[in-house]
N, C-alpha and C positions, 0 to 999 in steps of 0.2 A: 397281729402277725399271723399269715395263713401258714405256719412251718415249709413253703414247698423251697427245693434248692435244685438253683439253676446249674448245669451242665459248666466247670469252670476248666476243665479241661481241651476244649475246643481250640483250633487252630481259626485266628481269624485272619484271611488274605485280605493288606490294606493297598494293594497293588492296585495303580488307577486304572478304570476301566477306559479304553480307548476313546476316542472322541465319537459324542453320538452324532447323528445324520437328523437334520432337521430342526427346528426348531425347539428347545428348551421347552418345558413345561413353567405356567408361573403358578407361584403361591403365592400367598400374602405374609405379612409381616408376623402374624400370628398362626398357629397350625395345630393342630391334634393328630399327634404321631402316634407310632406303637412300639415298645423295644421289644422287642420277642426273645428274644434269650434272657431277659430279668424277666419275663411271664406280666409283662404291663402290656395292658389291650390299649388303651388310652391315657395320654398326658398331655395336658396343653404346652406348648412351648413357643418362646419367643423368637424368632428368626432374625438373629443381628447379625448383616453382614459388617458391622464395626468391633465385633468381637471374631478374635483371632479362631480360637476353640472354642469347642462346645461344654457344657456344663450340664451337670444333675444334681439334684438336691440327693446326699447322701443322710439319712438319719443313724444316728447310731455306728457310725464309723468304726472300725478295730480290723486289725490287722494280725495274719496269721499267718506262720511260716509253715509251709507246706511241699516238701519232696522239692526243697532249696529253690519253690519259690512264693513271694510275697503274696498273699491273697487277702482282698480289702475282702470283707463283709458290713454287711448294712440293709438299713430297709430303706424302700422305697414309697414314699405317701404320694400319690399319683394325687391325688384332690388336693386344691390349692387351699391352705389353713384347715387342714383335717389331717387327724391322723389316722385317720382308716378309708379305706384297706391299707393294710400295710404290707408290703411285700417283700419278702427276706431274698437278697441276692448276691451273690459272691460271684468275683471275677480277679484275674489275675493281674497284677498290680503291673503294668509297663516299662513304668517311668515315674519317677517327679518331675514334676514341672512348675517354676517360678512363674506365678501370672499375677497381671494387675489389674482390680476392677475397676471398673467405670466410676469408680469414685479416687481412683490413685492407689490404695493400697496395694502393696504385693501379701501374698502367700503362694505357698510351696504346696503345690497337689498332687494328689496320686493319680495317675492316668490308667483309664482301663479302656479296652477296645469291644464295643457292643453293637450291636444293628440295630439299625431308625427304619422303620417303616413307616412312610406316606405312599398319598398318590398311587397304590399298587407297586409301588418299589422300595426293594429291600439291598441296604448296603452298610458296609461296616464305618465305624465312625472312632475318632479319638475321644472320648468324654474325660474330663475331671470332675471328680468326687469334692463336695463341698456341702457348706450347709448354706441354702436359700430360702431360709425361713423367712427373713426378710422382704425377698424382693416378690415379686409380682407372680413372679410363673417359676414352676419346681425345675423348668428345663431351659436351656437355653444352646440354640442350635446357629453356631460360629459360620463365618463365613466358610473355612475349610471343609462344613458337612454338607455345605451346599454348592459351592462353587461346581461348574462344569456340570451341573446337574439338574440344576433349577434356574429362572429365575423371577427374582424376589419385586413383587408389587409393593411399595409400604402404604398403598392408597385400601387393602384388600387383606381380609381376616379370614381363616378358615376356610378357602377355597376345597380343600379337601374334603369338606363337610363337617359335622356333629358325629361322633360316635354315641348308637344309640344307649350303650352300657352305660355312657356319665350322663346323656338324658335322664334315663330313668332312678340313677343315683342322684340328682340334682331336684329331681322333681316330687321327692317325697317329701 
């Protein structure tokens, strides 16, 4: 855990941005984002336009009430089956929200609102908080965070490129 703590007082506007002019940009099914308000330069994540919302691997989950309202705290393991760096980040709790995974279950998530940086663009996103230890990639980016924004090759991986940070953490 690096101790730093993200800004949880922040207004984030989820107001859609008009329609763009021109062509969409495409990615691919797989991508290396950045959330800049949890202080994550790099996270891989997977681009499912069959999942509704977006998702984060939440480690360490708790919850604290705060000037009447809800704030999840958690660290963030940006490397996929590592647990460092670990990133401590808190944000204000939304909503719950019932969701079901790709395998059928439900559970009840906490929804917090943060910005995804790819491609040079930065906008606000609905995320649920869960644990994705299990699956493949710590992040998972819903059709809702991309719609009207992108679109999605499943033939094309990391079009955005490699950030050189997890090169050099990867290649030691």
């Amino acid at each position: 855990m690096n101790g730093s703590r993200r800004n949880i007082g922040e207004n984030v506007d989820m107001t859609p941005r008009s329609k763009q002019k021109g062509p969409l940009p495409v990615i691919g099914w797989r991508e290396w984002i950045a959330l800049p308000r949890f202080s994550v330069a790099a996270i891989k994540a997977k681009v499912d336009t069959g999942a509704r919302s977006s998702a984060l691997h939440a480690y360490g989950l708790r919850f604290e009430r705060r000037n009447g309202e809800q704030i999840a705290v958690f660290e963030i393991h940006p490397v996929q089956r590592k647990s460092q760096p670990s990133i401590r980040a808190e944000a204000v709790v939304r909503e719950w929200r019932k969701v079901t995974s790709s395998g059928g279950h439900h559970e009840v998530r906490p929804v917090v609102v943060t910005e995804v940086e790819l491609l040079g663009r930065t906008w606000p996103v609905e995320v649920t908080l869960t644990s994705r230890d299990s699956m493949g990639f710590r992040m998972l980016l819903g059709r809702q965070a991309v719609r009207r924004r992108f679109v999605v090759d499943p033939g094309r991986s990391f079009v955005g490129g490699r950030p050189a940070v997890v090169v050099m953490r990867e290649e030691r």
